[in-house]
DSSP file (Angstrom, degrees, kcal/mol; ACC not computed):
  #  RESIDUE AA STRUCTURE BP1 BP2  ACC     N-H-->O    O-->H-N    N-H-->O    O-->H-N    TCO  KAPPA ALPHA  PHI   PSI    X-CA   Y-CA   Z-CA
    1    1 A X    >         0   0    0      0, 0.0     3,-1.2     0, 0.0     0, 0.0   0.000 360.0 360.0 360.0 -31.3    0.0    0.0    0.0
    2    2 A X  T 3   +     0   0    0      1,-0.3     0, 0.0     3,-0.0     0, 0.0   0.785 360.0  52.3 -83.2  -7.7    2.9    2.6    0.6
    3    3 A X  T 3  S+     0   0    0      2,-0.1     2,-0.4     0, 0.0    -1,-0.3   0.445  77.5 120.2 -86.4   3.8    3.9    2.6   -2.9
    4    4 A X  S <  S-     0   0    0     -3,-1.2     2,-0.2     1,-0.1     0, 0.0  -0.586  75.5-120.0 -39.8 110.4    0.6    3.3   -4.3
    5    5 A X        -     0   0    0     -2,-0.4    -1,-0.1     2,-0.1    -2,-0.1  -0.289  32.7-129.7 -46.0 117.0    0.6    6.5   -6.2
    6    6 A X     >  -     0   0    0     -2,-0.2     4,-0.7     1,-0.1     3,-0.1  -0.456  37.0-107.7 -84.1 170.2   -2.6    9.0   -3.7
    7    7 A X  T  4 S+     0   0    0      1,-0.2    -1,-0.1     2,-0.2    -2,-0.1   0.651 122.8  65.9 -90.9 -11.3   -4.9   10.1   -6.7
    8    8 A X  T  4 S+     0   0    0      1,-0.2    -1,-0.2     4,-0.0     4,-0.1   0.883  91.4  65.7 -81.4 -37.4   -3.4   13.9   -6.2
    9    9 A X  T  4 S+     0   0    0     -3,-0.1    -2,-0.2     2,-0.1    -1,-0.2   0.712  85.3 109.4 -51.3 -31.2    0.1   12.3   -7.3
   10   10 A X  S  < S-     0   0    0     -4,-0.7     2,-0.2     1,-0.1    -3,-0.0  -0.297  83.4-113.7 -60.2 127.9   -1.5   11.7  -11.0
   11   11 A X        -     0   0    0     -2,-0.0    -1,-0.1     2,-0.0    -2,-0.1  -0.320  51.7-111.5 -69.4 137.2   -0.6   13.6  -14.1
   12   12 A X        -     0   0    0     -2,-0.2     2,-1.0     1,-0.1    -1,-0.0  -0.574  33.8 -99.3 -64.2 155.8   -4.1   15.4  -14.5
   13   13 A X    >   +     0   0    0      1,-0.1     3,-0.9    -3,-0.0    -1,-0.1  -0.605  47.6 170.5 -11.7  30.0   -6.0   14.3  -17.4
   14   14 A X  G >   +     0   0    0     -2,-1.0     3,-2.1     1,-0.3     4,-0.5   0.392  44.1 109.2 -49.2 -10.2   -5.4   16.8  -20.2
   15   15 A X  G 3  S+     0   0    0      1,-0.4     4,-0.4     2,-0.2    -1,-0.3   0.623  74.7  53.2 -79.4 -19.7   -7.0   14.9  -22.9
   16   16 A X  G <  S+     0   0    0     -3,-0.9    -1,-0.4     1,-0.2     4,-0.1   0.409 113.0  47.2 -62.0  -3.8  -10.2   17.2  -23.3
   17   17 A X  S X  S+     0   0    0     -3,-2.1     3,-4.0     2,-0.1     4,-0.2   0.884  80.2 102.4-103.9 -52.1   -7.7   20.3  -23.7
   18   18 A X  T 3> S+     0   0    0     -4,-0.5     4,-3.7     1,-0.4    -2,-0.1   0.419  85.0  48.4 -55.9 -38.9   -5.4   18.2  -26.4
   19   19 A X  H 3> S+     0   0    0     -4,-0.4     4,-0.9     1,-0.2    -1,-0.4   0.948 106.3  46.8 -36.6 -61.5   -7.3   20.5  -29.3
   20   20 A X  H X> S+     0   0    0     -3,-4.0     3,-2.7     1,-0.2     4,-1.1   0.974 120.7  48.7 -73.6 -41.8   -7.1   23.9  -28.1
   21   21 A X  H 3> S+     0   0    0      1,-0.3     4,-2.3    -4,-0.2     5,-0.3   0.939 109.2  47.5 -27.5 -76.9   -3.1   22.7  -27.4
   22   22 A X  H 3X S+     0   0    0     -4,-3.7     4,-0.7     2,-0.2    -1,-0.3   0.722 114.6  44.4 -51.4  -6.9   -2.5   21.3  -30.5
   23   23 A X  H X< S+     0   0    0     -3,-2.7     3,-4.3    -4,-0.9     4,-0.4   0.880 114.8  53.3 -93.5 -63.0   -4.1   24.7  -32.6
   24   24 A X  H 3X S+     0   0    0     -4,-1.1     4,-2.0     1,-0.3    -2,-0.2   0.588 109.1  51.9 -27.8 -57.3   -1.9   27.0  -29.7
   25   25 A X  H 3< S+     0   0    0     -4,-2.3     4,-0.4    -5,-0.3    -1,-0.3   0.767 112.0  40.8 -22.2 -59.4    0.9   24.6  -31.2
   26   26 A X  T X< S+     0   0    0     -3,-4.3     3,-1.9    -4,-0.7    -2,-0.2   0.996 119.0  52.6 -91.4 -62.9    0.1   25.6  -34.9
   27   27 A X  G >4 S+     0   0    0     -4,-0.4     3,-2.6     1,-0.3    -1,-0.3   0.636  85.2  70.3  14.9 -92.3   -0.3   28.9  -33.7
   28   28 A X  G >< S+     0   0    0     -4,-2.0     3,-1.0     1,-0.3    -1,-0.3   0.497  91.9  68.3 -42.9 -35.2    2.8   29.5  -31.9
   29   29 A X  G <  S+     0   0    0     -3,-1.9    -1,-0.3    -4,-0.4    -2,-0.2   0.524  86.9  74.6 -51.6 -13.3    4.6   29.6  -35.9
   30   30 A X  G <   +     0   0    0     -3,-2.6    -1,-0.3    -4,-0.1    -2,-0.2   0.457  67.5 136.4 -96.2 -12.8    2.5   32.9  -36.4
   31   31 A X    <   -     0   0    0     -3,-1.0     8,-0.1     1,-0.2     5,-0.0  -0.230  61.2-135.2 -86.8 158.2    4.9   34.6  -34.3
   32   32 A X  S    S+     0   0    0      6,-0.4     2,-0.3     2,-0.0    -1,-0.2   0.384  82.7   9.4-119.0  -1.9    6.0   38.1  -35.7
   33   33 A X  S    S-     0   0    0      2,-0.5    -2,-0.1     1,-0.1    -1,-0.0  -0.971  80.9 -98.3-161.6-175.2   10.0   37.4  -34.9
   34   34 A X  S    S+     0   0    0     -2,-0.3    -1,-0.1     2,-0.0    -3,-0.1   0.976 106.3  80.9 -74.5 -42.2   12.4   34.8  -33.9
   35   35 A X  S    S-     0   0    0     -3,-0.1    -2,-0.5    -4,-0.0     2,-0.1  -0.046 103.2 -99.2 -58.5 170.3   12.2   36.2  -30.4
   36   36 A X        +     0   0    0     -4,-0.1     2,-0.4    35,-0.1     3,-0.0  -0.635  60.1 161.4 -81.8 172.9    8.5   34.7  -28.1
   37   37 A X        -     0   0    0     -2,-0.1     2,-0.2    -3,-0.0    -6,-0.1  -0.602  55.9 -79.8 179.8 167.8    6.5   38.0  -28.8
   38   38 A X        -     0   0    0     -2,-0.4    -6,-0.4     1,-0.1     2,-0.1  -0.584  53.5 -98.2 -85.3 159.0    2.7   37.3  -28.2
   39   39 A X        -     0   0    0     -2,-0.2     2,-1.1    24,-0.2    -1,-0.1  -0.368  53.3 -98.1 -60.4 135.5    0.8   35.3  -31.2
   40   40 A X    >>  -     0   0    0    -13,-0.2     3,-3.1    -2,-0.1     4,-1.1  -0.580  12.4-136.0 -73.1  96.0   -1.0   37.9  -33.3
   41   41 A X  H 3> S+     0   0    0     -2,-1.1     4,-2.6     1,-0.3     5,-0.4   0.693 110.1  51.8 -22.6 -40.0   -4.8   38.6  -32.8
   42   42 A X  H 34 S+     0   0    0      1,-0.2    -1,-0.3     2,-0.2    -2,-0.1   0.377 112.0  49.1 -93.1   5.3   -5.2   38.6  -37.0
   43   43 A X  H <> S+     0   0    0     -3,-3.1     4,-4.0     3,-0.1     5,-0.4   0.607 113.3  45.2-105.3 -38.6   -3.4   35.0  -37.1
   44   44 A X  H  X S+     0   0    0     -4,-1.1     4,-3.3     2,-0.2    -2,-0.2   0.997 116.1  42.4 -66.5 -60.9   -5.6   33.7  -34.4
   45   45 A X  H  X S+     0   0    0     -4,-2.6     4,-1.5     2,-0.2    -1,-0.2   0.880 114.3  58.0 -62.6 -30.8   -9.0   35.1  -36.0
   46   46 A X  H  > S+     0   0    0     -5,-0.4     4,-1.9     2,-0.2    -1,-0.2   0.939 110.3  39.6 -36.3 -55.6   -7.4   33.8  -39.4
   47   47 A X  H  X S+     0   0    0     -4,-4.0     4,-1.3     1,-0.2     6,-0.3   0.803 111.6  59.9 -89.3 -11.0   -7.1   30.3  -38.0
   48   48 A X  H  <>S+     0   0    0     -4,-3.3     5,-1.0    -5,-0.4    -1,-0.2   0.999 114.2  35.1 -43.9 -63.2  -10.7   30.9  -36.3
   49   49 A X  H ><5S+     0   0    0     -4,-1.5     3,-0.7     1,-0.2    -2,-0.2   0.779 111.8  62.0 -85.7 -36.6  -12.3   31.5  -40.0
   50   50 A X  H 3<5S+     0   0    0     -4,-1.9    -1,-0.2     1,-0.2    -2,-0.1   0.958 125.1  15.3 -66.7 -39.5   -9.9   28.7  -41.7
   51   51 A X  T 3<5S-     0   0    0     -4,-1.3    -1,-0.2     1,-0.0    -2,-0.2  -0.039 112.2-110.1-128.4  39.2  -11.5   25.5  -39.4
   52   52 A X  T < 5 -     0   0    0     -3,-0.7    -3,-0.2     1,-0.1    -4,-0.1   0.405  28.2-154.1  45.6  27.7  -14.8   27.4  -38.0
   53   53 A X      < -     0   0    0     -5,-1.0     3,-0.2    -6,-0.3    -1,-0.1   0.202   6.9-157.2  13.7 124.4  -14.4   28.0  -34.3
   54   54 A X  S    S+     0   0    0      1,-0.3     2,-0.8     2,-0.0    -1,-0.1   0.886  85.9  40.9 -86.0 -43.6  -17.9   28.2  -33.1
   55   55 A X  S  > S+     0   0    0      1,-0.2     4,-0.8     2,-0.1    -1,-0.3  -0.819  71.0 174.0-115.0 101.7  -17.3   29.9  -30.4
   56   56 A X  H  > S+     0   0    0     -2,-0.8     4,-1.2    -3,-0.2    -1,-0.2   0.639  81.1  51.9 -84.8 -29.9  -14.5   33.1  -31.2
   57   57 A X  H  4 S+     0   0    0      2,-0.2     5,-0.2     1,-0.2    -1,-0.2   0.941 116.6  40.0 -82.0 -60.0  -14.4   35.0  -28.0
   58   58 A X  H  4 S+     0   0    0      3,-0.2     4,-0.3     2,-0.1     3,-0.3   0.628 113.6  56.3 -61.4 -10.4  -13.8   31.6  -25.8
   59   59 A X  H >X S+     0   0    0     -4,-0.8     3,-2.8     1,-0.2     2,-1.2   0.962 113.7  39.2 -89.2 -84.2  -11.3   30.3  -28.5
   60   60 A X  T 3< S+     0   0    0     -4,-1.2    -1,-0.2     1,-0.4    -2,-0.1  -0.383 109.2  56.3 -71.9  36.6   -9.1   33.7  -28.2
   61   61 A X  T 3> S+     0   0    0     -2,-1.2     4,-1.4    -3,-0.3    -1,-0.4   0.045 114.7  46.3-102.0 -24.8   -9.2   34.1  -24.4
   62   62 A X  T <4 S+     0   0    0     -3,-2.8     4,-0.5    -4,-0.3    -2,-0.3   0.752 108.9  48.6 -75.8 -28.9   -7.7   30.4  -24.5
   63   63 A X  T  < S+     0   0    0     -4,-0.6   -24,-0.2     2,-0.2    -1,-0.2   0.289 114.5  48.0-100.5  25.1   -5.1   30.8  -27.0
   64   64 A X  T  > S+     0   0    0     -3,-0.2     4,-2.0     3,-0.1    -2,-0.2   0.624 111.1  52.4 -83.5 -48.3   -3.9   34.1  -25.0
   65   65 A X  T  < S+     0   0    0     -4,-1.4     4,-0.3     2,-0.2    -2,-0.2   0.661 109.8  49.3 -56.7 -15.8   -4.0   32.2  -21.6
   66   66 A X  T  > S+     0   0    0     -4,-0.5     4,-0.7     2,-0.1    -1,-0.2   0.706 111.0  46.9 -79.1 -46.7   -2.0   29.8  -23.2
   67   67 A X  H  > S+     0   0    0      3,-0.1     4,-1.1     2,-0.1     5,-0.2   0.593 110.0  50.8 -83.7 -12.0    0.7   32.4  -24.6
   68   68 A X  H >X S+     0   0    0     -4,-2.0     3,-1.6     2,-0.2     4,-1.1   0.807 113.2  51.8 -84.5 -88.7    1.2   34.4  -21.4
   69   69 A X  H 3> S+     0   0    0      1,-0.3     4,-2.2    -4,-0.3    -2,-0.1   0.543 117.3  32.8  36.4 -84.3    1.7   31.0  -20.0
   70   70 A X  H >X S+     0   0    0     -4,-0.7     4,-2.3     2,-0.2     3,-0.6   0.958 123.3  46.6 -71.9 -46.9    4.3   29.8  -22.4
   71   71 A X  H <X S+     0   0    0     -3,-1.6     4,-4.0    -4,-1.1     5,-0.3   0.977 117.5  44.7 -93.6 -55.5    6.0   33.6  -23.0
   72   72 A X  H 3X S+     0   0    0     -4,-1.1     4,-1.5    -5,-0.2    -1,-0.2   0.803 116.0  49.6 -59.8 -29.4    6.0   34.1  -18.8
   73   73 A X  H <X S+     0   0    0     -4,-2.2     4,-2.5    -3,-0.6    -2,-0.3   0.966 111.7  54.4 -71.3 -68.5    7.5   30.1  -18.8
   74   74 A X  H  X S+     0   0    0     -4,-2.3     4,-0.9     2,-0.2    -2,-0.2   0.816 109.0  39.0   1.5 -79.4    9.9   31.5  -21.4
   75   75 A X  H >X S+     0   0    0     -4,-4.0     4,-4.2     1,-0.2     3,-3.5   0.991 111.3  59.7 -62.3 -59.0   11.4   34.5  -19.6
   76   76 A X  H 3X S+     0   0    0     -4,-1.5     4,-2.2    -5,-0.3    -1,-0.2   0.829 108.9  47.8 -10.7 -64.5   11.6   32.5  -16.3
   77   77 A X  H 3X S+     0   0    0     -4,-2.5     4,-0.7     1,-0.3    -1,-0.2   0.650 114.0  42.0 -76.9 -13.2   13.7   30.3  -18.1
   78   78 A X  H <X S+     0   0    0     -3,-3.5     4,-4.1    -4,-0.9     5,-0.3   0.807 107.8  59.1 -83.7 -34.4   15.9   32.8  -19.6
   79   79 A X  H >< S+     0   0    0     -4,-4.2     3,-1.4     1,-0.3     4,-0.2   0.767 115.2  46.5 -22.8 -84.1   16.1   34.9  -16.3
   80   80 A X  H 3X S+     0   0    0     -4,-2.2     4,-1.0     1,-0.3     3,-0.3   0.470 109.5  43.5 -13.1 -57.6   17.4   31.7  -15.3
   81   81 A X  H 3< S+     0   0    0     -4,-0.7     3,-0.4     1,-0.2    -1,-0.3   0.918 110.4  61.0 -70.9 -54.1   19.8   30.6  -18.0
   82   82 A X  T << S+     0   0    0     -4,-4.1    -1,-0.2    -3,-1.4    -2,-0.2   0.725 100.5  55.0 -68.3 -13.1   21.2   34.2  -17.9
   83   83 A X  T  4 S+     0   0    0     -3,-0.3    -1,-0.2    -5,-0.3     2,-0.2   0.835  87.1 102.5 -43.8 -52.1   22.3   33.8  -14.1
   84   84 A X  S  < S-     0   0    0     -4,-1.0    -3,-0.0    -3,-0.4     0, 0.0  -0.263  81.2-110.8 -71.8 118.5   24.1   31.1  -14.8
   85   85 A X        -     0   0    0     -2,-0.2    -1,-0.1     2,-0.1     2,-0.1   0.099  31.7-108.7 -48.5 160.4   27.9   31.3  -15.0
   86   86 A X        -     0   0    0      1,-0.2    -1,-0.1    -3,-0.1    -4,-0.0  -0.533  24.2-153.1 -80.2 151.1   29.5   30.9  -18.3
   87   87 A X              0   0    0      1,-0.1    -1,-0.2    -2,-0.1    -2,-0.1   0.759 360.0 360.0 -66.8 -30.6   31.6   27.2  -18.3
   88   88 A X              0   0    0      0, 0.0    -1,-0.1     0, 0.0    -2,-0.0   0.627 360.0 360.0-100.5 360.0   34.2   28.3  -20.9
């Protein structure tokens, strides 16, 4: 019993998301330079209109929570990287 994984230990259950991911995914090429910059409102409402989004408002308040996410994961991880002494 004391190696039993408690149900809170469990990767949650994304598979209802896995859409909106994978178009954030397709997305995420839209971006306006090599640097993260946010995804562009006229690329998002582009791929709205290309595969018929029912719902537009809730579609673009998910793929923005999704890029300050990823862009805020980003910096962290440069902060980070840019602390770090150089090896050479």
């Amino acid at each position: 019993m004391k190696d039993q994984l408690k149900e809170a230990d469990l990767e949650p259950d994304i598979s209802p998301f896995m859409y909106y991911i994978d178009c954030f995914f397709e997305l995420s090429t839209c971006r306006s330079s090599m640097s993260i910059s946010p995804i562009p409102f006229t690329s998002i409402a582009e791929f709205a209109t290309i595969y018929n989004v029912d719902d537009f408002e809730e579609f673009l308040y998910l793929m923005r929570r999704l890029d300050s996410v990823f862009i805020e994961h980003h910096d962290k991880e440069e902060k980070k990287n840019a602390t770090k002494p150089n090896p050479s």
